[in-house]
N, C-alpha and C positions, 0 to 999 in steps of 0.2 A: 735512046731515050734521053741522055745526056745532052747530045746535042742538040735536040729540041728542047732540054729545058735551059739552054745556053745561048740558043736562039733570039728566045722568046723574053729572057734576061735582056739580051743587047738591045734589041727590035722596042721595048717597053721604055727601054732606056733614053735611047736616040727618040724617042715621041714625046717623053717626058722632057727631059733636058729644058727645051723651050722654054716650060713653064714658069722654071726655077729661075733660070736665065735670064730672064725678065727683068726681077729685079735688081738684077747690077749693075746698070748701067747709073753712072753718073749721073746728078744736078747740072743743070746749066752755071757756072760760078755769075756771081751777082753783078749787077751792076758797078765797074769801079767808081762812079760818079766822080763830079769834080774835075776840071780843066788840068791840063798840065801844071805844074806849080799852083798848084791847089791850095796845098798844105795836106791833102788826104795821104792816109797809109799808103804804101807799094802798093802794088798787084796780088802778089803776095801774101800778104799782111802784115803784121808789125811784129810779128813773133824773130824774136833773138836767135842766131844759129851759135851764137859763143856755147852756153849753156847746154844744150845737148850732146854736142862735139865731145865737149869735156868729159860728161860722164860716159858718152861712149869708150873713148880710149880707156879711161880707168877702168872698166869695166873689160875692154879687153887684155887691155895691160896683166889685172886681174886672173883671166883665164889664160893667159899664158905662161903666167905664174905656175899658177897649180899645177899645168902640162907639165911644164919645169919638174918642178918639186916631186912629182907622182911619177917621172922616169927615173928620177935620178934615186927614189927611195925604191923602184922597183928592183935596179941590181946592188 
């Protein structure tokens, strides 16, 4: 009985999938308009990678920290 109802689980599953599936595919990205030396943004977009970077390290720096400090208070 189990494995009919385990079957019937997978079988329900692999039919459904598709449906859900559907929706994740990607937008087409937009028109870049504007000639080479245009003046238009990158491809891209105009968003900064400084600014993210930054907070990511500190934020890992961060959690390596605590790893630190939580072995070294363990013994």
């Amino acid at each position: 009985m189990k494995k009919i109802i385990k079957r019937i689980l997978i079988i329900s599953f692999l039919v459904c999938s598709p449906l859900f599936l559907s929706n994740v595919f990607a937008d087409l990205p937009p028109d870049p308009g504007g000639g080479p030396g245009g003046g238009d943004l990158p491809v891209g977009g105009g968003s900064p990678i400084g600014g993210g970077l930054v907070i990511l390290m500190t934020l890992g720096a961060a959690y390596g920290s605590k790893k630190i400090f939580d072995a070294r208070k363990k013994y």
